[in-house]
Each structure stands twice: as structure tokens, then as C-alpha cells.
C-alpha positions as CSV (number, residue, x, y, z in Angstrom):
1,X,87.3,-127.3,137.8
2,X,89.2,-125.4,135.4
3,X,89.6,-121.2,136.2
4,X,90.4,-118.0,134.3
5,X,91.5,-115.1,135.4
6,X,92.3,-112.4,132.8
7,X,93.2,-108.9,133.6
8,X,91.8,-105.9,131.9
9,X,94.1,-103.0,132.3
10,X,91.7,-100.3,130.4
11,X,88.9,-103.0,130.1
12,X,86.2,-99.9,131.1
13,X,83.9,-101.2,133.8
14,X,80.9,-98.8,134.0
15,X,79.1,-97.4,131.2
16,X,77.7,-98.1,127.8
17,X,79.9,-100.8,126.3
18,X,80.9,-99.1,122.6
19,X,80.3,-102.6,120.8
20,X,82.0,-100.6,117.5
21,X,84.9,-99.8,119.2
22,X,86.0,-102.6,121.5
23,X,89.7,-102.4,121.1
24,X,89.8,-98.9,121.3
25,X,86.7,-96.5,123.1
26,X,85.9,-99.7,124.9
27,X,89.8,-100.8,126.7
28,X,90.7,-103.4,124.2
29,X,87.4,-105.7,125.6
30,X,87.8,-107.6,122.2
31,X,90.7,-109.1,124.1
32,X,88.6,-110.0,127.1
33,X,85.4,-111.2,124.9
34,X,87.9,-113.7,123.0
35,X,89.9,-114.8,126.0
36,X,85.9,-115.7,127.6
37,X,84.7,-117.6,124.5
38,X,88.4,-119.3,124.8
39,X,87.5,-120.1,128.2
40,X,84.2,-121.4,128.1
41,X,83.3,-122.7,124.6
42,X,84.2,-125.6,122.3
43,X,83.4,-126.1,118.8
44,X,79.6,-127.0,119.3
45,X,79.2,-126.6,122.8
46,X,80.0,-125.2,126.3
47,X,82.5,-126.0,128.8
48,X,80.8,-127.0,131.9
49,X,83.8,-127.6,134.2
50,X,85.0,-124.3,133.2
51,X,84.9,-120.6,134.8
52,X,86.4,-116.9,133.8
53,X,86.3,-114.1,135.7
54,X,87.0,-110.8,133.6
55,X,88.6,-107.8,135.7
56,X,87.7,-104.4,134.5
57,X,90.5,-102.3,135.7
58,X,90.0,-99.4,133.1
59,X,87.1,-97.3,134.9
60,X,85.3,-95.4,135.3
61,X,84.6,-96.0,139.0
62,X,86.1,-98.7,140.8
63,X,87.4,-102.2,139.5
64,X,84.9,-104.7,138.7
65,X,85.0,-108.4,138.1
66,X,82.4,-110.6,135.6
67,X,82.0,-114.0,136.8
68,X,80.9,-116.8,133.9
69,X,80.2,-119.9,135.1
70,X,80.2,-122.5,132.3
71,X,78.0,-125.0,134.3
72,X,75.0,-122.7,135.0
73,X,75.5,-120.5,131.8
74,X,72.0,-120.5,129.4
75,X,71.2,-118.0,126.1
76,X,75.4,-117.3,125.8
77,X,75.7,-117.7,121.9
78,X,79.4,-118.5,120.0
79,X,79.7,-114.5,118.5
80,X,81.5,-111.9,119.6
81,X,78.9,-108.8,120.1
82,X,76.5,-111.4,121.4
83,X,78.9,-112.1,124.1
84,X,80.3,-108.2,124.1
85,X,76.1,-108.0,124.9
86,X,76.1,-109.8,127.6
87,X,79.3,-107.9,129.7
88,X,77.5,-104.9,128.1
89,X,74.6,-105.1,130.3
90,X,76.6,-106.4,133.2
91,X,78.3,-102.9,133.2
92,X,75.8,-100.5,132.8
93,X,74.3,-101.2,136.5
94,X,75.9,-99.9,139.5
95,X,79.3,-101.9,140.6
96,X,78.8,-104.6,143.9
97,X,80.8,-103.5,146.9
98,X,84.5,-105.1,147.1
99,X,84.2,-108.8,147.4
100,X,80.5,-109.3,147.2
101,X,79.0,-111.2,144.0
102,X,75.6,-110.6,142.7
103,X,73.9,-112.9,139.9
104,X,72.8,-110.9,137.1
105,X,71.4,-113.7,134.7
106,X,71.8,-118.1,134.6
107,X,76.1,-118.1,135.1
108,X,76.7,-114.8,134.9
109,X,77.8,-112.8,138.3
110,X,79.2,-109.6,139.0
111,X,81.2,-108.6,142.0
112,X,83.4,-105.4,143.0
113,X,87.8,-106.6,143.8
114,X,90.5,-107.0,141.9
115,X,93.3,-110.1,141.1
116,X,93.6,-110.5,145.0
117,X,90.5,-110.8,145.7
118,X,90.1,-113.6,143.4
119,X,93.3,-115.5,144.6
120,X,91.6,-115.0,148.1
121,X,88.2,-116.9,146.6
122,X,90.3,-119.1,145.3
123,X,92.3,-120.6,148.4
124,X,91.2,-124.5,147.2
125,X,92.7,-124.4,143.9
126,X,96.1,-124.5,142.5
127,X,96.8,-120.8,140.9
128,X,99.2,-120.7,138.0
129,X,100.2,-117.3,136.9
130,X,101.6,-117.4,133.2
131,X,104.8,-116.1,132.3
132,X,106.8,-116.7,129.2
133,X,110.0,-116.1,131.5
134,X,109.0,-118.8,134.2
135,X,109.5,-122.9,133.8
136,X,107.1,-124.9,131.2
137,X,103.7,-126.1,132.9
138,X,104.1,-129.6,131.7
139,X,106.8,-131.7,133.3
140,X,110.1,-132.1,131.4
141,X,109.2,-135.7,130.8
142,X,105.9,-135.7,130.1
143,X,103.8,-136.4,126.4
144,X,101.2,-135.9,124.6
145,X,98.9,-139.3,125.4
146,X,97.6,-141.5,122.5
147,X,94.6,-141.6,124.2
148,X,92.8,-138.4,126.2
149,X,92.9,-138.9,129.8
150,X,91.4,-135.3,131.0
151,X,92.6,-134.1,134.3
152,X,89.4,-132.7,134.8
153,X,86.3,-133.2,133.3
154,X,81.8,-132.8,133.6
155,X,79.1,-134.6,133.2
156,X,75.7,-134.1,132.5
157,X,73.9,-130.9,131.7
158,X,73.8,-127.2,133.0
159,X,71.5,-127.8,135.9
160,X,72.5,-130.9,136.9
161,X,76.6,-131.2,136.1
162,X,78.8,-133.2,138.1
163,X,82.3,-131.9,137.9
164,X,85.6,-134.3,138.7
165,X,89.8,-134.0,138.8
166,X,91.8,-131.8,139.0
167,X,91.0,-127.8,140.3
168,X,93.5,-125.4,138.4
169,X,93.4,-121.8,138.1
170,X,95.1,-119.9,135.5
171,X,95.9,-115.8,135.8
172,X,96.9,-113.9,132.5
173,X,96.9,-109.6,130.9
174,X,95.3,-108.7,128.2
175,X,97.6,-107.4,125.6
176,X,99.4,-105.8,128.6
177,X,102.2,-108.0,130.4
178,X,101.5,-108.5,134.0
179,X,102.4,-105.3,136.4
180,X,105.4,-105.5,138.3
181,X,103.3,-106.3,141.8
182,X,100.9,-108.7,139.7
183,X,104.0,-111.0,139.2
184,X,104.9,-110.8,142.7
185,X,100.9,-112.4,143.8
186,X,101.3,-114.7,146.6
187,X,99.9,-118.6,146.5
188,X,100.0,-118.4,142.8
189,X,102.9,-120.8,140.3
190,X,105.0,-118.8,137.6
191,X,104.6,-121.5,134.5
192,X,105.2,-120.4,131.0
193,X,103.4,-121.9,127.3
194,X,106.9,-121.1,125.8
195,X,108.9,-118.4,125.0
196,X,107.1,-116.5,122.7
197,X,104.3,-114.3,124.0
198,X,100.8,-115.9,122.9
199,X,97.3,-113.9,122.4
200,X,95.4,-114.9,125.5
201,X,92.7,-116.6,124.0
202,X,95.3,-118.9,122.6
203,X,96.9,-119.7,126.0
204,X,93.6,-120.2,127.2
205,X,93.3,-123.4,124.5
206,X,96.5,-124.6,125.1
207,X,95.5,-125.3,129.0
208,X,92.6,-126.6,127.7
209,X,94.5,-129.1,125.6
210,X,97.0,-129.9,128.0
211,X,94.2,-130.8,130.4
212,X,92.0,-132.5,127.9
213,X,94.6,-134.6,126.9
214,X,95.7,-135.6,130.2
215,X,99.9,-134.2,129.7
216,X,101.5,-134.3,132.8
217,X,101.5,-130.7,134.4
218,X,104.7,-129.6,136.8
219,X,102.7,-128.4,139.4
């Protein structure tokens, strides 16, 4: 299983989602919406050993999390306001107490927490936090195969998907760098994608190809 995690500083987690304003009225959720479609979609399809939990940190009320299970996801189109839609409705209901998740449609779930609270859900993977300053997540002698090997990978189709490899988590900002406690999250890796500071949708398909591939990851 492959896992997102990307942190909405002034993502706004209760209201009417401003789908004319998303990088502005709305918390920069265009960063969010890309980062998702990043996450879970290829060219022509969906990525079925693939989850991304959004955390809306921007109020009002208390943080809220949108979980998007790739394996169980149905009527989640490649278009921005279509997905925009979808958190859009998520958010105009009432939050979920801390820690609790409730399904809201096929895939979609949404739960009360923040970043710890998903590091605490997910005990069983290996959590890589991404940080341009930290060491390169593929192995110093590692290279691009000829020939894909994916570290992880799924068959079949949404209801009946079988899901095998590798289980890697990945925890990344929006277009704000990580807090000063946020790099500090126990049980989680520092790795870096390079020194230069990428969009996060784009780090997103970088782990994607890395684990498509089959590169050896310094884990």
C-alpha cells in the first residue's frame, strides 16, 4: 500500500467550499485537490493500491482529516472542481470526534485528528516525512531498472482488489514547509526528492515512479 499524507495549513475544514477561490477564500485547497489527483490517479485510471488523507488545519472548528481510498473509490472524475466537489460536500457536515472515521460515500471517509493521529493509524507502515534537507530516498547505489519491478502493486478491480509489496507512507505541506514540531514527528524517516523544493503533487509522482519502477529506496 502506498500512503499520503499532506498537510493543509489554512486548508478550511467546515463550510461551503468557495470552488472560485481555492487558493485563496478557500486555504490554498487547489494545493490539496492536485496533491489527491497526484495521489490517486494515472493517466486513464485509478490507483488502487493507493490512499491520501487531506488534513484541514485552516478552520473553522477543529482539524479535520479526508480519507480517499483508491481501492473502494467509484464516481471520482480526473477534473479539479469535480474533485474540489467531492471534499466540498465532505466539509459542509459536522466534523467526527478526534480519531473516529465515518464513510461519507464508496472510498471516501472523514474523521476528526491531526498528523499524529495518522502516524498513530499508521503503526504498520514505514512513514517517510519529506525534506529537501534530509538524505535521498533511493539508495546511493541504486538505478533506474530497464524493466518495472513495482514495490507495490493491485490487482483486480475496486471491490474485489488484492493489494501486494511494499507499505510506505509519505508526509508532506502544502505550499507551507513543515512546522518546526512537524519535523520533529516520531516513527516517521527524513528523506528528501533533492534539493530543490517541488510542488507536492510533483513529489507525489516521483514516489509513484520510484515505486513503479522498482528503484531501490534507503529505507
Amino acid at each position: 500500500m502506498r500512503r499520503f499524507a499532506i498537510i493543509g495549513n489554512r486548508a478550511m475544514a467546515q463550510g461551503k467550499l468557495p470552488l472560485n477561490d481555492m487558493a485563496g477564500a478557500a486555504g490554498r485547497m487547489d494545493v490539496l485537490v492536485r496533491a489527491l489527483m497526484s495521489a490517486l490517479m494515472t493517466s486513464h485510471g485509478m490507483r488502487r493500491d493507493s490512499e491520501i488523507i487531506l488534513h484541514l488545519h485552516g478552520g473553522p472548528g477543529p482539524a479535520r482529516r479526508i480519507k480517499f481510498v483508491g481501492s473502494e473509490l467509484k464516481g471520482v472524475h480526473a477534473e479539479e472542481r469535480a474533485v474540489a466537489g467531492q471534499i466540498g460536500k465532505v466539509i459542509q457536515l459536522p466534523t467526527p470526534a478526534r480519531g473516529q472515521w465515518l464513510q461519507r460515500s464508496d472510498g471516501i471517509y472523514d474523521g476528526g485528528g491531526d498528523i499524529e493521529s495518522t502516524i498513530t493509524e499508521w503503526k504498520d507502515s514505514t512513514i517517510i516525512r519529506l525534506d529537501a534537507a534530509a538524505p535521498r530516498l533511493w539508495s546511493a547505489d541504486s538505478a533506474i531498472p530497464q524493466q518495472s519491478k513495482p514495490l507495490s502493486k493491485a490487482v483486480g478491480e475496486w471491490d474485489e482488489t488484492e493489494i501486494s509489496g511494499i507499505d510506505i507512507a509519505f508526509i508532506l505541506s502544502d505550499d507551507k514547509p513543515l512546522t518546526e514540531s512537524q519535523l520533529l514527528l516520531e516513527n516517521t524517516i527524513p528523506r528528501s526528492l533533492g534539493e530543490e523544493w517541488l510542488q507536492g503533487h510533483l513529489a507525489i509522482a516521483i514516489c509513484h515512479f520510484l515505486i513503479d519502477e522498482g528503484v531501490s529506496l534507503n529505507l
